[in-house]
Backbone as a ProteinNet text record, in pm:
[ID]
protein_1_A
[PRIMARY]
XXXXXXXXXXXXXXXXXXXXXXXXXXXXXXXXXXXXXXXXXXXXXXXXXXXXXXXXXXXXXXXXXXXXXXXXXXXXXXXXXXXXXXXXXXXXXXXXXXXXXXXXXXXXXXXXXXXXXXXXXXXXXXXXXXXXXXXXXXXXXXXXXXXXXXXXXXXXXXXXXXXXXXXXXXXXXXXXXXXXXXXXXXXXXXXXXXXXXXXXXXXXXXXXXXXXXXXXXXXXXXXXXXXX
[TERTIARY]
253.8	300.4	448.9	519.6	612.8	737.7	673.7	775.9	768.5	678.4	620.4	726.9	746.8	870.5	975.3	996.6	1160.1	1143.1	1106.1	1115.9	1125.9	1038.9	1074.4	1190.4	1236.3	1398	1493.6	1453	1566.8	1622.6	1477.2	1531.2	1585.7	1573.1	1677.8	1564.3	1458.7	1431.1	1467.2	1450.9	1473.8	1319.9	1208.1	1076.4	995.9	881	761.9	677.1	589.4	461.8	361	249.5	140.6	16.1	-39.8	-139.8	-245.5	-309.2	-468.7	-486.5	-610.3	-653.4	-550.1	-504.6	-469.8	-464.4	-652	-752.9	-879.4	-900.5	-1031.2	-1102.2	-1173.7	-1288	-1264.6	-1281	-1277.9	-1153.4	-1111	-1000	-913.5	-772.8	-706.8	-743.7	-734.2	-770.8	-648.3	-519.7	-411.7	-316.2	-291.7	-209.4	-111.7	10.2	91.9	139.3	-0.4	8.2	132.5	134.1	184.3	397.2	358	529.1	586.7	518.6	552.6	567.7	477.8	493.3	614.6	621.7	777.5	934.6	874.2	1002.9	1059.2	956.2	999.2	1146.8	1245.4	1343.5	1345.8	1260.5	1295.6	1304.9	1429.1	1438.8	1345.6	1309.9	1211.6	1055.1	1042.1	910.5	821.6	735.8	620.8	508.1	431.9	367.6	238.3	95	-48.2	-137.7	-193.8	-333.1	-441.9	-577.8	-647.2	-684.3	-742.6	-804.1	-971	-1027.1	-1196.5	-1179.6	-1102.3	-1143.6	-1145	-1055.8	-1072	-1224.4	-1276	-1437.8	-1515.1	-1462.2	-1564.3	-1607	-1516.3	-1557.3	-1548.3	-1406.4	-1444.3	-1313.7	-1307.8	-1180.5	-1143.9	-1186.1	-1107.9	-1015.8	-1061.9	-1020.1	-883.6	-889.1	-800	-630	-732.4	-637.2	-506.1	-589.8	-532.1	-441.9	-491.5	-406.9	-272.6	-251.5	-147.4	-86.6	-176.5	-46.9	-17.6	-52.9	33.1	124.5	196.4	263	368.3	366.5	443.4	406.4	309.6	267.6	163	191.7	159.8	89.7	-47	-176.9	-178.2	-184.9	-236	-365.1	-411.1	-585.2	-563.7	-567.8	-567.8	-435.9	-321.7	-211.2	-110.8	-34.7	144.4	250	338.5	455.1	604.8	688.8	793.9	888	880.5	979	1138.3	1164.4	1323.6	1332.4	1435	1419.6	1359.2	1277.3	1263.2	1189	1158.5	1057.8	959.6	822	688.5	638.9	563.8	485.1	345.6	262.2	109.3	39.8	-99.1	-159.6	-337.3	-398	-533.1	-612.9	-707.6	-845.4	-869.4	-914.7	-985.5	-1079.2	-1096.6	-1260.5	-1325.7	-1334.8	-1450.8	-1596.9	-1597.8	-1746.5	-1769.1	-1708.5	-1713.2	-1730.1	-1675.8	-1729.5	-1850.2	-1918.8	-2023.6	-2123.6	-2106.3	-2193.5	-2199.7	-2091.6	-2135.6	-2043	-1963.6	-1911.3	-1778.5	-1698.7	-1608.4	-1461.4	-1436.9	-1314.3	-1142.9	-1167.6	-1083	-1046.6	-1149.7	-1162.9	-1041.5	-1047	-961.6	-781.1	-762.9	-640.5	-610.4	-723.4	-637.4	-639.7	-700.2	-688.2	-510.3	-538.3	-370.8	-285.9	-303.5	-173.8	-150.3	-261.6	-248.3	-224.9	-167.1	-60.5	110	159.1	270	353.5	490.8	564.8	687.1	706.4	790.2	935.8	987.8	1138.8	1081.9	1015.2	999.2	981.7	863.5	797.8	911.6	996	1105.8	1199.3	1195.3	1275.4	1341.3	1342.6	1446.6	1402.3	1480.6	1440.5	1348.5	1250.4	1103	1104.1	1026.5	1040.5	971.4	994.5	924.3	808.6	685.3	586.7	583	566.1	472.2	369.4	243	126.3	82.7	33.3	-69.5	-216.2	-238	-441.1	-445	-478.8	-509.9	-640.7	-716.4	-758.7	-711.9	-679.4	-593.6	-732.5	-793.5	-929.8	-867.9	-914.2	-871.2	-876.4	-982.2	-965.6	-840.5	-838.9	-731.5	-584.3	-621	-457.9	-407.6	-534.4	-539.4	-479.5	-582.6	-595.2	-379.3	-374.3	-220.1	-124.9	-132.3	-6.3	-34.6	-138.5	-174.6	-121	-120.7	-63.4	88.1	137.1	305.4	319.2	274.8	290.3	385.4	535.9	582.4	592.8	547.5	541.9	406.8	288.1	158.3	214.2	157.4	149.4	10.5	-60.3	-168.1	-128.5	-304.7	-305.6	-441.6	-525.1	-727.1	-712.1	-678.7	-681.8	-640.4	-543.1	-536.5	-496.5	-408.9	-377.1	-453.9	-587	-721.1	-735.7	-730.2	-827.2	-698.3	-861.5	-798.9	-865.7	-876.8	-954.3	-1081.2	-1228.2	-1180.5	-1268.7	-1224.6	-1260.9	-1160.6	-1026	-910.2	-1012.1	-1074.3	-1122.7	-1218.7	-1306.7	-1387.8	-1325.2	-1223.8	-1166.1	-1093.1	-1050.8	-948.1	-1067.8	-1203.1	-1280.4	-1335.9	-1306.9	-1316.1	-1169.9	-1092	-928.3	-832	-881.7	-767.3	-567.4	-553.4	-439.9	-432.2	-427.3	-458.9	-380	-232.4	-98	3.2	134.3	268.3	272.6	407.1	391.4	343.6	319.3	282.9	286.3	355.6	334.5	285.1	200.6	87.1	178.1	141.1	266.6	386.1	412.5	571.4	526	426.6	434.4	448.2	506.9	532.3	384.4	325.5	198.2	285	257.8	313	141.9	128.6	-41	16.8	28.5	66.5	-3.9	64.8	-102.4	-101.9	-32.6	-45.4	66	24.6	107.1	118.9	-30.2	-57.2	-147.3	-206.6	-237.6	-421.1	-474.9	-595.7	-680.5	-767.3	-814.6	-759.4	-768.7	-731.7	-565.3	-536.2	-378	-285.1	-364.7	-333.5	-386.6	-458.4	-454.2	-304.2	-343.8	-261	-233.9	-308.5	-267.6	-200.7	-146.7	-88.7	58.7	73.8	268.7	344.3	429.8	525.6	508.4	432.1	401.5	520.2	533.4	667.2	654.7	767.1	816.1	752.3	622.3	606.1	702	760.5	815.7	967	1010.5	1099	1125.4	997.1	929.7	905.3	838.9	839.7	972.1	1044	1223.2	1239.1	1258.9	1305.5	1182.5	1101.8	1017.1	1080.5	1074.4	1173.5	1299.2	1342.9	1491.4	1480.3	1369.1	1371.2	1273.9	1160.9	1028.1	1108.2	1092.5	1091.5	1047.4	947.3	892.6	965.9	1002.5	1075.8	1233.8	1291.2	1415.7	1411.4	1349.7	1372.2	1315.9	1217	1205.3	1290.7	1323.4	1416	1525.6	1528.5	1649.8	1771.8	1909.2	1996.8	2123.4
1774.1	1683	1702.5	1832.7	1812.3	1780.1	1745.2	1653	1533.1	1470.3	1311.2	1306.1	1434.3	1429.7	1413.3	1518.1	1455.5	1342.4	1281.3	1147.8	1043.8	1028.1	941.3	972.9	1100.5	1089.1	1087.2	1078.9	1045.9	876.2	805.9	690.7	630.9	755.8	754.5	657.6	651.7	510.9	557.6	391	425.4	492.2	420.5	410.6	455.5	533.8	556.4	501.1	419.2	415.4	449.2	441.9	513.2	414.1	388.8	275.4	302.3	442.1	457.8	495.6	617.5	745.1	812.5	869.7	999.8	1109.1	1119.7	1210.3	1137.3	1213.9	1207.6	1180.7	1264.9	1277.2	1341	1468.9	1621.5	1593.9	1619.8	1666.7	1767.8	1812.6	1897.7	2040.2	2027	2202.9	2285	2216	2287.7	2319.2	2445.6	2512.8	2492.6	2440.4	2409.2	2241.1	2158.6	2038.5	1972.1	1995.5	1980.9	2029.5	2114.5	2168.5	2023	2003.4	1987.1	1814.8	1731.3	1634.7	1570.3	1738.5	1687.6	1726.9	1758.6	1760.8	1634	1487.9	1375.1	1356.8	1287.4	1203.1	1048.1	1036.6	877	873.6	811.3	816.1	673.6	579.8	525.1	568.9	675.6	719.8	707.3	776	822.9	748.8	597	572.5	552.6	506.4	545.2	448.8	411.4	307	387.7	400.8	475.7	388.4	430.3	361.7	426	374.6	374.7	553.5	589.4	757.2	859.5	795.4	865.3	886.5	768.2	747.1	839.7	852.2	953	1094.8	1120.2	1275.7	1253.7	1315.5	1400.2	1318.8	1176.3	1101.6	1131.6	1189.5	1206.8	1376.4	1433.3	1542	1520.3	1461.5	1401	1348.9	1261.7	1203.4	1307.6	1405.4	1496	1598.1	1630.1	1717.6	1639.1	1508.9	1414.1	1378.4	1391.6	1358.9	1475.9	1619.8	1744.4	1713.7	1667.1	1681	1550.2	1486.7	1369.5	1221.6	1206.8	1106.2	1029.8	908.7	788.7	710.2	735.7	603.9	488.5	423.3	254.2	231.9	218.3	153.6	64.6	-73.4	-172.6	-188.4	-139.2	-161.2	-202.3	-233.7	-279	-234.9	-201.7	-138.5	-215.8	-180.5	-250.7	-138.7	-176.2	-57.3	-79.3	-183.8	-184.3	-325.6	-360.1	-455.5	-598.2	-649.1	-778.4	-796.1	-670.3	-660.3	-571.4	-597.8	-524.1	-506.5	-346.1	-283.7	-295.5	-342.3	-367.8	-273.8	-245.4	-155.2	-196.9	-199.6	-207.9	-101.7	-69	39	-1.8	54.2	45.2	-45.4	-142.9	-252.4	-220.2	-142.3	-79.1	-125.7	-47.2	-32.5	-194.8	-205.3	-374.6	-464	-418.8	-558.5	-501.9	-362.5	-331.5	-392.4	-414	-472.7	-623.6	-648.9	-856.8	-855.7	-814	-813.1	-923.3	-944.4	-1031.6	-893	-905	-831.5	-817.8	-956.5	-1005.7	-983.9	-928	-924.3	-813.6	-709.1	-626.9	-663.9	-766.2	-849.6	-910.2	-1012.1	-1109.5	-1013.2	-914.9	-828.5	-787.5	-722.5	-684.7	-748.1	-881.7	-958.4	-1028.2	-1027.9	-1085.4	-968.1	-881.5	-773.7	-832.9	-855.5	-935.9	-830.5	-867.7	-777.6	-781.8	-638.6	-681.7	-757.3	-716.4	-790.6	-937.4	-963.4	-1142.5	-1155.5	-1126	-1164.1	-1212.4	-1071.1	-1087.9	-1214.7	-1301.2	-1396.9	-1390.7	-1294.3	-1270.3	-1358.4	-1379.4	-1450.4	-1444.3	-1511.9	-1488.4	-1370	-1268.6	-1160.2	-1143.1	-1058.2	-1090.7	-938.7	-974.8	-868.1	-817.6	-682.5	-626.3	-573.4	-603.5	-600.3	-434.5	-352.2	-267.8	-275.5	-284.4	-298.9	-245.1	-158	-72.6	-163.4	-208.4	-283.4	-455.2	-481.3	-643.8	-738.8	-750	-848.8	-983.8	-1096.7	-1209.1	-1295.2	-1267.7	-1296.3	-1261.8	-1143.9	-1029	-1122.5	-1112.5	-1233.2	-1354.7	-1433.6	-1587.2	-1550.5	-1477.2	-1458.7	-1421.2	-1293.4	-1280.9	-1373.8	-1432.6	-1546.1	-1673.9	-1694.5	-1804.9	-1755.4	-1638.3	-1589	-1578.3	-1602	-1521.1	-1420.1	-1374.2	-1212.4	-1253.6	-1155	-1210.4	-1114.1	-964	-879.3	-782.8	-839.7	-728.5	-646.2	-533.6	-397	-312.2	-316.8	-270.1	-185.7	-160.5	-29.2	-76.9	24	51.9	-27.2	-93.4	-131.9	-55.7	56.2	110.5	84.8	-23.8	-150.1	-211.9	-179	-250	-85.6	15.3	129.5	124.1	143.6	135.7	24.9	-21.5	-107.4	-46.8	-90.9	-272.4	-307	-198.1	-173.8	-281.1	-279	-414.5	-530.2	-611.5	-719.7	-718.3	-594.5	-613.1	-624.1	-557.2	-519.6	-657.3	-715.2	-843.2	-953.1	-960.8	-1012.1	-1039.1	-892.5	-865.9	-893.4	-874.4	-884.8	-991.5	-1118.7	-1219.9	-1138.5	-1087.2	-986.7	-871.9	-794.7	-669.5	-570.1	-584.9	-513.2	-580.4	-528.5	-569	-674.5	-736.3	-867.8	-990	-1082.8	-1183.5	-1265	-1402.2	-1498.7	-1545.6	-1492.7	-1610.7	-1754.8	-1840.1	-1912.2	-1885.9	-1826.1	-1771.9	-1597.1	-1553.9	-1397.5	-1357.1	-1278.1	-1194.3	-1048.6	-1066.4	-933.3	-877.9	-704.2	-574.6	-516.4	-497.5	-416.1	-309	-163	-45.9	2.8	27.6	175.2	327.4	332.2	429.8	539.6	671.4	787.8	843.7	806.9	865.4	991.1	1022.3	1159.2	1152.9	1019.7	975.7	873.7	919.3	774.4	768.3	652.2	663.5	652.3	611.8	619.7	739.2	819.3	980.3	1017.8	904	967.2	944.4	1045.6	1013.7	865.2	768.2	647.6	570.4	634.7	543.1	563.5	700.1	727.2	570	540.6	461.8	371.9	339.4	244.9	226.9	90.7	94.5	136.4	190.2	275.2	179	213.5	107.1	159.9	258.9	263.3	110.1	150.1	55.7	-99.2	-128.4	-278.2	-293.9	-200.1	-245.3	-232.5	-168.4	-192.2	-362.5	-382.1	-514.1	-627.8	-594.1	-701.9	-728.6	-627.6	-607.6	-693.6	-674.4	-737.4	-916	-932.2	-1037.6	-1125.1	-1108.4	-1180.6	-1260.3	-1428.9	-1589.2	-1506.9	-1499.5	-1475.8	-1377.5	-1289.4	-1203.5	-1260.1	-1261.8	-1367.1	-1436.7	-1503.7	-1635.4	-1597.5	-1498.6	-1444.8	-1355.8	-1246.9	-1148.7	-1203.8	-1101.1	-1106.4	-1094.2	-1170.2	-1161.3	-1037.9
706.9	602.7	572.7	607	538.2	664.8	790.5	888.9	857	777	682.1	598.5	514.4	426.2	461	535.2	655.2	645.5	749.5	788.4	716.9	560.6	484.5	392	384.8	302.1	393.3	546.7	608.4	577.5	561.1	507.2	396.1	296.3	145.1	64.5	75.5	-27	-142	-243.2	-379.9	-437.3	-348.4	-405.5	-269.4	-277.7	-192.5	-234.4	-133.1	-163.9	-41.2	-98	6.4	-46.5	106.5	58.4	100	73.6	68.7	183.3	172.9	291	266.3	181.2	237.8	233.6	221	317.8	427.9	465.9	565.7	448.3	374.1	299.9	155.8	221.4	89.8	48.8	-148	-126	-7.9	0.5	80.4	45.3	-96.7	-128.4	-51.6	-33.4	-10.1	-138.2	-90.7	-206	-229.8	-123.2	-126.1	-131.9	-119.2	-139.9	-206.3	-400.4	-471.2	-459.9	-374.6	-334.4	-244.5	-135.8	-23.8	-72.4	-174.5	-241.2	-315.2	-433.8	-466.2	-366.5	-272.1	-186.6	-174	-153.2	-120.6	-222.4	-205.4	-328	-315	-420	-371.7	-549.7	-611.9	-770.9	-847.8	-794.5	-822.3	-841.9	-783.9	-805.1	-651.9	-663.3	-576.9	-593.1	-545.3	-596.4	-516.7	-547.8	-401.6	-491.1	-384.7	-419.9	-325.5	-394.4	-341.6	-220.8	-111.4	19.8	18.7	133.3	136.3	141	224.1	289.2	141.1	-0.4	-90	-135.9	-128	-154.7	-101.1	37.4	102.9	44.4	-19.1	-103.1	-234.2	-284.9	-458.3	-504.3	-514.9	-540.1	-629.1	-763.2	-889.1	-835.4	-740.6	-728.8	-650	-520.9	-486.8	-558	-640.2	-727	-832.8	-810.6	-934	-832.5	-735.8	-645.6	-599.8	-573.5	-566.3	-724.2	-783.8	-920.1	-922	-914.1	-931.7	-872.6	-746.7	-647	-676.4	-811.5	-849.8	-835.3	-755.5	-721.6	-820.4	-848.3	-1004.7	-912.2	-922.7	-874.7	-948.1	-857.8	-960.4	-910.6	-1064	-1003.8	-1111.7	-1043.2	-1072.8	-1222.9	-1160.9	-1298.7	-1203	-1298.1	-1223.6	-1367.5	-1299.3	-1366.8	-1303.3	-1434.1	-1379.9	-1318.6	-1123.8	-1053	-1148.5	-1113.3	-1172.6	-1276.1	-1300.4	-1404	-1313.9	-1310.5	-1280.8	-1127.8	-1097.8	-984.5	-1081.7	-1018.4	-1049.3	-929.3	-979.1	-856.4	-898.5	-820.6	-864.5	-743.1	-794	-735.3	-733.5	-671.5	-678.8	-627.2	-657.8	-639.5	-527.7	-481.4	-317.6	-325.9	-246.6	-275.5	-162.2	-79.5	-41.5	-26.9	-143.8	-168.6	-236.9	-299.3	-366.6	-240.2	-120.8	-20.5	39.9	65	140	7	-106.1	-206.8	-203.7	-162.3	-192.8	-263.2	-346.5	-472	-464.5	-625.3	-616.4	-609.7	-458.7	-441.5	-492.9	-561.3	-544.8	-752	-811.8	-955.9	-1021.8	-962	-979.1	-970.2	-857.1	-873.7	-953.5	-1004.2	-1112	-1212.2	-1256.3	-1402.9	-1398	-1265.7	-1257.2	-1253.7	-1220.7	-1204.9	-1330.5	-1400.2	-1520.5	-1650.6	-1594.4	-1672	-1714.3	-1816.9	-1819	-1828	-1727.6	-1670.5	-1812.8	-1892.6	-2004.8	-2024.3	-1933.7	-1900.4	-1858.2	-1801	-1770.2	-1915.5	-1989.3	-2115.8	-2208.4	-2223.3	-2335.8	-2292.1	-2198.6	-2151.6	-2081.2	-2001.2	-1849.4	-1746.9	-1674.3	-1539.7	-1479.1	-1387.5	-1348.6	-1278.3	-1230.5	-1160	-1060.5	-984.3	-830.8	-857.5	-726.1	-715	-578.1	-577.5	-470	-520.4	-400.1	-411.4	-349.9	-355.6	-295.5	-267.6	-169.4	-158.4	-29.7	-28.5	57.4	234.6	196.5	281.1	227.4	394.1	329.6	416.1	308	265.3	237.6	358.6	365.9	210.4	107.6	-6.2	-105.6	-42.4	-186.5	-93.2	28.9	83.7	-22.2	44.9	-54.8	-185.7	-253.1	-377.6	-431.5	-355.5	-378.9	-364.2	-303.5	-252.6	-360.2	-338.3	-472.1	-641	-667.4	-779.9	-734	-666.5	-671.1	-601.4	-565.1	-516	-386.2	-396.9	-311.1	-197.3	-157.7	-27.5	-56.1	-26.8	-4.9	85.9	79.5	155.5	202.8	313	329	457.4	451.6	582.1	664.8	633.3	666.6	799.4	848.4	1008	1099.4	1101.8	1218.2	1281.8	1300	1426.4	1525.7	1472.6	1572.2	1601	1598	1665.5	1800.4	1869.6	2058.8	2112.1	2223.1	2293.3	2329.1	2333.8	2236.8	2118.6	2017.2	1909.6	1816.7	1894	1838.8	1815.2	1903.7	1904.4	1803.1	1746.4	1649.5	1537.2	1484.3	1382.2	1332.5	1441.9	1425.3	1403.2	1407.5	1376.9	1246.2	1183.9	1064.3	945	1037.5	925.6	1014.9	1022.6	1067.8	1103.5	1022.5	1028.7	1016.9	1134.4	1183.1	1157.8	1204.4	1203.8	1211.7	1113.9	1145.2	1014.6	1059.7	932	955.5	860.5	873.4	708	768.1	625.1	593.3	501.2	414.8	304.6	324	243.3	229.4	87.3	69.2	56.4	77.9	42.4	207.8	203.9	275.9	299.6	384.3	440.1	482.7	506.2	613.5	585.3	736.5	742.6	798.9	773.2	845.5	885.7	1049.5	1089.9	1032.5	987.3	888	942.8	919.1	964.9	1102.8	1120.4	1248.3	1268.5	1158.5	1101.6	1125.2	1128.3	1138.5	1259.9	1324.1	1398.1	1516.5	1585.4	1730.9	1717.2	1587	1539.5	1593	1590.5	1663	1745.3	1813.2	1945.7	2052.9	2194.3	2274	2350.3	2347.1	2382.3	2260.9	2105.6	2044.3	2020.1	2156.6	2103	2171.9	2100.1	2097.9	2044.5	1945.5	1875.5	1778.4	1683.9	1639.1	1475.1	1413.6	1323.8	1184.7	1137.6	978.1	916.6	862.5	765.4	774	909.2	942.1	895.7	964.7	961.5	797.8	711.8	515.5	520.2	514.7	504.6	492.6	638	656.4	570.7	544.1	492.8	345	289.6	127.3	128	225.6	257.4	311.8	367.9	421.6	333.7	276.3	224.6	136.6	171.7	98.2	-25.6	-62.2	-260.5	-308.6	-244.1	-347	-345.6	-194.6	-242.4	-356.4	-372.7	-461.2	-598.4	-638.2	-779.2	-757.8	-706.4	-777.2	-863.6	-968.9	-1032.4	-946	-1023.2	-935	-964.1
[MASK]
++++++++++++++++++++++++++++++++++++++++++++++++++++++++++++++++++++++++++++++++++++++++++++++++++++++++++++++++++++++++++++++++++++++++++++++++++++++++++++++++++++++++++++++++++++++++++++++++++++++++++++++++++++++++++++++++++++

């Protein structure tokens, strides 16, 4: 983890985020977890949406070993990163789609959080989304509200072959970016730390952190809400 750290303050962000799994299962039960966490600098903050793999074990435990370490979960909240952008966050829906359930419930609660600088009469403000699995509903659903750059993961980039073809069966958008209307998607394969993601047939795959860069910089919805 802490060559993860390198690597993301080599890119200076203002802001981290992390979009769910990141564990296998069990909490880490590492001791040094919490050190190696606040090493990151990003002066916006450290921020994580839980993913399915938190489910798999002792998620409140989880949760608490990453906020030692600086890191601010959103389950189902949004905060204002800087004046006139908001960071939104959703709970893992998971288990809400192996149920039937309305996945998509936990979004409108959050989005229908009023961002205080818009409220007080500032200029409209732009969103990023977190949801850890990008569920063709929680898509719709975002872009139809405003949301102008979702951020997901739980795909893997399709696995390996030809586990791709199932997966892409299941998530119309698998990896990389893609425009839903005016929002801007980024699906990341993650770190590399999990899954056939780490295996030896996935070196050279290209840099996510890179690719959310340019999406921030480039995404129609946030252009056009951001403050100027």
């Amino acid at each position: 983890m802490q060559a993860r750290v390198a690597q993301v303050n080599a890119l200076q962000p203002s802001a981290v985020l992390l979009l769910g799994d990141q564990v296998d299962d069990a909490p880490l039960g590492e001791a040094r977890l919490a050190e190696v966490l606040h090493g990151i600098t990003a002066p916006r903050g450290v921020w994580a949406v839980t993913g399915n793999h938190e489910y798999y074990g002792d998620a409140a435990t989880t949760m608490a070993e990453f906020k030692a370490g600086g890191v601010h979960w959103l389950r189902d909240e949004a905060v204002t990163l800087v004046p006139g952008l908001r960071l939104a966050g959703i709970d893992d829906i998971g288990r809400t789609m192996h149920a039937g359930g309305d996945v998509t419930a936990g979004l409108v609660r959050t989005l229908a959080q009023p961002l205080p600088d818009v409220a007080s009469g500032a200029a409209s403000g732009a969103t990023i989304l977190l949801s850890h699995i990008p569920a063709d509903a929680v898509i719709r659903e975002a872009a139809a509200h405003g949301v102008g750059l979702m951020l997901s993961g739980h795909t893997h980039g399709g696995q390996v072959w030809p586990f791709n073809y199932l997966v892409a069966q299941r998530f119309p958008q698998v990896v990389g970016r893609h425009l839903v209307g005016d929002m801007t998607l980024v699906i990341s394969r993650g770190a590399g730390s999990w899954g056939a993601a780490h295996a030896p047939v996935a070196a050279g795959r290209d840099r996510q952190a890179d690719l959310a860069r340019a999406a921030l910089r480039d995404s129609p919805g946030l252009r056009r809400r951001t403050m100027p």
